[in-house]
Every structure is written in C-alpha cells, then in structure tokens.
C-alpha positions as a Markdown table, in Angstrom:
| # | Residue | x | y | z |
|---|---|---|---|---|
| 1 | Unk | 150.8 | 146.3 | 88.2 |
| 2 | Unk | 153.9 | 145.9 | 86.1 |
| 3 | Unk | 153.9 | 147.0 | 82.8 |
| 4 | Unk | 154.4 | 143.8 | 81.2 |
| 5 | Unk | 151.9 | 141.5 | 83.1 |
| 6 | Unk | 150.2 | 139.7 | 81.3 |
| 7 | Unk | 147.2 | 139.8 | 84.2 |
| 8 | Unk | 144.1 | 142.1 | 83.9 |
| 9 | Unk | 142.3 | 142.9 | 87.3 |
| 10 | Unk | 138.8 | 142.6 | 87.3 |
| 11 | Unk | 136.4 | 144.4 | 89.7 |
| 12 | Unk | 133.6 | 142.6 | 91.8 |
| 13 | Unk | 130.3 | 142.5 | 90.1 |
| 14 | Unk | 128.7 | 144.6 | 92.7 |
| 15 | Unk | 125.5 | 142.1 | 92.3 |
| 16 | Unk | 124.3 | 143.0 | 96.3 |
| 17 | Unk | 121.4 | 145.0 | 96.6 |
| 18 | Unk | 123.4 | 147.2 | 99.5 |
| 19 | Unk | 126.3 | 148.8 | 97.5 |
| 20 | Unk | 130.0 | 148.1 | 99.5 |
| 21 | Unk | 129.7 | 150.8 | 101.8 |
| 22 | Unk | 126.4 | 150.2 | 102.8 |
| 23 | Unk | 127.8 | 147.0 | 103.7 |
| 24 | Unk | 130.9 | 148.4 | 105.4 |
| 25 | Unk | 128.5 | 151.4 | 107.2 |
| 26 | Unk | 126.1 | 148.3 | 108.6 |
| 27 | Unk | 129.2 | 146.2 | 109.8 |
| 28 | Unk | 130.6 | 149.5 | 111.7 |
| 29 | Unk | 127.3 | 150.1 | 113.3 |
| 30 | Unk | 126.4 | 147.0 | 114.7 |
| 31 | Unk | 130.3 | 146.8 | 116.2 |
| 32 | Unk | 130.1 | 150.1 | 117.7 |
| 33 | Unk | 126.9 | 148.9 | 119.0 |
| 34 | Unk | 128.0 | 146.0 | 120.8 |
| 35 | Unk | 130.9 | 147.4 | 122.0 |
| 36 | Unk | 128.7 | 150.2 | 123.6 |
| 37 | Unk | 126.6 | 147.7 | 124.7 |
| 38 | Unk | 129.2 | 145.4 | 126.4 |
| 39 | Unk | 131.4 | 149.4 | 127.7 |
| 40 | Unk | 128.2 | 150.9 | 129.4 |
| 41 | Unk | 126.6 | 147.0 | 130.7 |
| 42 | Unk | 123.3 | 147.9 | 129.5 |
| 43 | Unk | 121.7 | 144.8 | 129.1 |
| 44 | Unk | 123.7 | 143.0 | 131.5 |
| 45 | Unk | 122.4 | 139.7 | 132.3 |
| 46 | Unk | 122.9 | 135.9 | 132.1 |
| 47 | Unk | 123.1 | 136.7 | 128.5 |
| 48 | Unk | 125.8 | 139.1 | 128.3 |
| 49 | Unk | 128.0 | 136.5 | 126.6 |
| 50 | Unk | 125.6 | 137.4 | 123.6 |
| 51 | Unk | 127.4 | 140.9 | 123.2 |
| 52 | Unk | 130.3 | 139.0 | 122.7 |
| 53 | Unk | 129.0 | 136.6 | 119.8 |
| 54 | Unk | 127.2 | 139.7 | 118.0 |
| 55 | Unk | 130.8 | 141.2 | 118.0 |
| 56 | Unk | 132.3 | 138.3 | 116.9 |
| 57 | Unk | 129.6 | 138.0 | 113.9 |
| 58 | Unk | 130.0 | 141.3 | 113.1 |
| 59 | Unk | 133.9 | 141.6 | 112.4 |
| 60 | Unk | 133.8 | 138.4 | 110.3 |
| 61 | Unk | 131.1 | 140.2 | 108.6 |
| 62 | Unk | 133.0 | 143.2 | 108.3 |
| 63 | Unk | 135.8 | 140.8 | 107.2 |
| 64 | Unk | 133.6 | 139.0 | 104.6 |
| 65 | Unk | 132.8 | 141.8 | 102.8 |
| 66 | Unk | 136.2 | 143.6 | 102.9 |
| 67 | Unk | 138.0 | 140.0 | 101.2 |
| 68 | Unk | 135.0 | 140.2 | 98.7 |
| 69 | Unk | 135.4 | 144.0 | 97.9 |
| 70 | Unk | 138.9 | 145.1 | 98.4 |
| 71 | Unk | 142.1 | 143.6 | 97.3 |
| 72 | Unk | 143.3 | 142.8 | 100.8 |
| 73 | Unk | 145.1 | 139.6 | 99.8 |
| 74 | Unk | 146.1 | 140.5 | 95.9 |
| 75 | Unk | 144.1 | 140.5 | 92.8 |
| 76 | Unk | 141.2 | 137.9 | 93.6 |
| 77 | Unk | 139.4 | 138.4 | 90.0 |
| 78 | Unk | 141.5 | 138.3 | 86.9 |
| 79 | Unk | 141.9 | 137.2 | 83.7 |
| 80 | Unk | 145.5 | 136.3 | 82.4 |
| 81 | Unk | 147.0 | 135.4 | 79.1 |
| 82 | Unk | 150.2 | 133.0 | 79.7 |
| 83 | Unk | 152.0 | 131.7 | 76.9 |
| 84 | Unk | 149.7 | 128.7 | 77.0 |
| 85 | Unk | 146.9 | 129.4 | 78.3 |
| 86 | Unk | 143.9 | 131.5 | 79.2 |
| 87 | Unk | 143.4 | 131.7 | 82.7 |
| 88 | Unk | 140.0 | 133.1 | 83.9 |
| 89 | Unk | 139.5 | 133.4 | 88.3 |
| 90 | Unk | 136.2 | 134.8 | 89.4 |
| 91 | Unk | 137.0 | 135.5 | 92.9 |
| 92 | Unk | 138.3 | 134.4 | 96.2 |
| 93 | Unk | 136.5 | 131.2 | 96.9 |
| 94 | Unk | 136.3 | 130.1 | 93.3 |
| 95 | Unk | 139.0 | 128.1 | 91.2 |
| 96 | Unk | 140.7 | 129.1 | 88.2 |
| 97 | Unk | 139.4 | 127.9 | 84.5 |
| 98 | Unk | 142.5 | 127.5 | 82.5 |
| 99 | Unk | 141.6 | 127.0 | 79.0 |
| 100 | Unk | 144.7 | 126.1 | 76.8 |
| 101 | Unk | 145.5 | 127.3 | 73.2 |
| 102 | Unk | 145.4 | 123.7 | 71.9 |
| 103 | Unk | 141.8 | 123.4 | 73.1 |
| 104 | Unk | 140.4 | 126.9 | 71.7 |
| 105 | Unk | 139.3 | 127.0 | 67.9 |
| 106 | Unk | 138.0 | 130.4 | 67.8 |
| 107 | Unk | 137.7 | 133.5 | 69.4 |
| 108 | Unk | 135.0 | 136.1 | 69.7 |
| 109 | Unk | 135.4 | 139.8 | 71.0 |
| 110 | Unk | 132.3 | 141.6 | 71.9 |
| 111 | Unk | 132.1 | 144.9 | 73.5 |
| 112 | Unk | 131.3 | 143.4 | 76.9 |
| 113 | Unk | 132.5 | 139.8 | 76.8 |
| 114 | Unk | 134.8 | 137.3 | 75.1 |
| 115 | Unk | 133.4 | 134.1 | 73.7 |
| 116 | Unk | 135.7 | 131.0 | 73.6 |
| 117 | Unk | 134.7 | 128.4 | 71.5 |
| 118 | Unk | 136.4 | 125.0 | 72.3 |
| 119 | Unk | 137.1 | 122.3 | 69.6 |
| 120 | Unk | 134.9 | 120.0 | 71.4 |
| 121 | Unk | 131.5 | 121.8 | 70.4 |
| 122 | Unk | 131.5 | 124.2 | 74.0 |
| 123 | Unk | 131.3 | 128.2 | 73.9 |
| 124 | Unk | 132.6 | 129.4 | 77.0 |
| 125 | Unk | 131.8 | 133.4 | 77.7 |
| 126 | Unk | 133.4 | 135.3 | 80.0 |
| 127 | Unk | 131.8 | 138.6 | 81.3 |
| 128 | Unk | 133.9 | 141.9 | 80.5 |
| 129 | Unk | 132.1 | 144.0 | 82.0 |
| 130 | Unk | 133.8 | 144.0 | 85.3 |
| 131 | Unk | 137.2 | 145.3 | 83.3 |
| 132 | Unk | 136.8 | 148.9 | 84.8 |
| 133 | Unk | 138.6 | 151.6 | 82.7 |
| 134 | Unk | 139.5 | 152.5 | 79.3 |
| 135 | Unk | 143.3 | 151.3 | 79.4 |
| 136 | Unk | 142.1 | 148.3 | 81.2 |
| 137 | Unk | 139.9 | 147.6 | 78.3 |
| 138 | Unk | 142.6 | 148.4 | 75.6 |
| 139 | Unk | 145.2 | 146.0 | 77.3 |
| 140 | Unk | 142.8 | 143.3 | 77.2 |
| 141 | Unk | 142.0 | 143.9 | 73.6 |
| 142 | Unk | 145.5 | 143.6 | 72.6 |
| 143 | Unk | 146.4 | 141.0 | 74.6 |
| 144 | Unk | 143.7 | 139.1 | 73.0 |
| 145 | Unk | 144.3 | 139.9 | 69.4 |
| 146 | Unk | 148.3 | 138.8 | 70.5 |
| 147 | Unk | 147.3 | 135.3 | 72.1 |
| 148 | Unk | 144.9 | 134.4 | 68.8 |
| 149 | Unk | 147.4 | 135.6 | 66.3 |
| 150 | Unk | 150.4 | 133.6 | 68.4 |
| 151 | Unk | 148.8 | 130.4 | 68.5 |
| 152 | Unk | 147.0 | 130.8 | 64.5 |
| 153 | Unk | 143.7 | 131.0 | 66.6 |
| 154 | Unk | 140.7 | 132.7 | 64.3 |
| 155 | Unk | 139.8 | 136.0 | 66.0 |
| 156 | Unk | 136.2 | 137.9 | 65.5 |
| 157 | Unk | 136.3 | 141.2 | 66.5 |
| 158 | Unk | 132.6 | 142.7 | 67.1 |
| 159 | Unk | 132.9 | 146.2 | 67.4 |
C-alpha cells in the first residue's frame, strides 16, 4: 500500500464456523476425490457425468471461498477517507456507503468502532474490529482526527 493512501484494508470477519483453511482443506479433498474418482473409474456408470458436476461444484467452491478470504482481485474490504467523503465497502458482493462531510455532524471513536452521526437524526457504526494490526489502527486514528478537524466536524475520542 502506498504510503500516502488514504485507504485502510480491512480483513474478513471470519464469522464461519470452519476457519479459512478448513474451508480450503474441504474444497481440496473433495477435488482430489473426484478426480480420483473420475482417474481410477470407480463408480463408472450411467452416472459418471456426476464426477464431473461434483468437480465443477467443488472448484467454484474452492473459488468462493478464496474471493471471500484472500485478496485475489485487490482490496475487497476497506474504508477510505477522500477529500470529501467517507467511503466504507464490506466486501466483494456488497456496494460502497459513501457518507459525505456535508452530511456528518459528529464523530465518535471507540476502541473497536467509529460512530457517524448524520445531521438528519441517523448514527451509522462501522465495525473496527476487522482493522488487523497496530499501524493499521494508528493510520485510521489519524486519518480520522485529520478528516473531522478538515471539515470543522466535532470529534469524540473514547479511549
């Protein structure tokens, strides 16, 4: 990441009840089944096509959980401070919030998450705890305090 990005890289939640390579370790196994399966013709019958579906549905499982792990196409989860705006992405299939400094009246920064309180009545928390390390942590911090003292925005720092 360049040293002047403006973009903080947040990890996946890890919310499964099989940790990633659990996930990754099932995948492998049930491809190196099939494909001893379908190498060896045990099994072969009228329904040997079936081999060739479980393979399929294994490598876009295997796929799944590598886009939803791994940074295979860029940073999927971030939050990013623009000149402007606030921009919060959760992860590959979700969209971006994009919360602009004219619309924020306040902002609160807890140990594990930052509140936003909009100027229509709304409080809008995003989760910090999936900001993995202590520079990380510190970037964010200071970006924060920088966006809310650029834009006159009141800052609360709980610490």
């Amino acid at each position: 990441m360049h040293p002047d990005s403006t973009r903080i890289r947040l990890q996946p939640a890890n919310t499964q009840r099989i940790p990633f390579w659990g996930q990754l370790f099932l995948g492998f196994l049930w491809i190196g089944y099939t494909v001893a399966l379908i190498v060896t013709g045990a099994g072969a019958s009228d329904f040997h096509f079936l081999h060739y579906l479980f393979l399929l549905f294994s490598l876009v499982y295997v796929g799944y959980v590598l886009v939803h792990n791994a940074p295979i196409f860029g940073t999927q989860s971030y939050l990013e401070f623009t000149p402007a705006y606030i921009v919060h992405k959760d992860g590959l299939f979700r969209p971006k919030q994009a919360l602009a400094a004219e619309e924020i009246s306040g902002l609160e920064l807890a140990p594990q998450q930052l509140r936003v309180q909009l100027k229509e009545g709304n409080t809008l928390n995003l989760s910090l705890r999936q900001v993995k390390g202590t520079k990380r942590k510190r970037m964010l911090r200071e970006q924060v305090r920088a966006f809310a003292a650029k834009h006159s925005i009141a800052l609360r720092d709980v610490q």
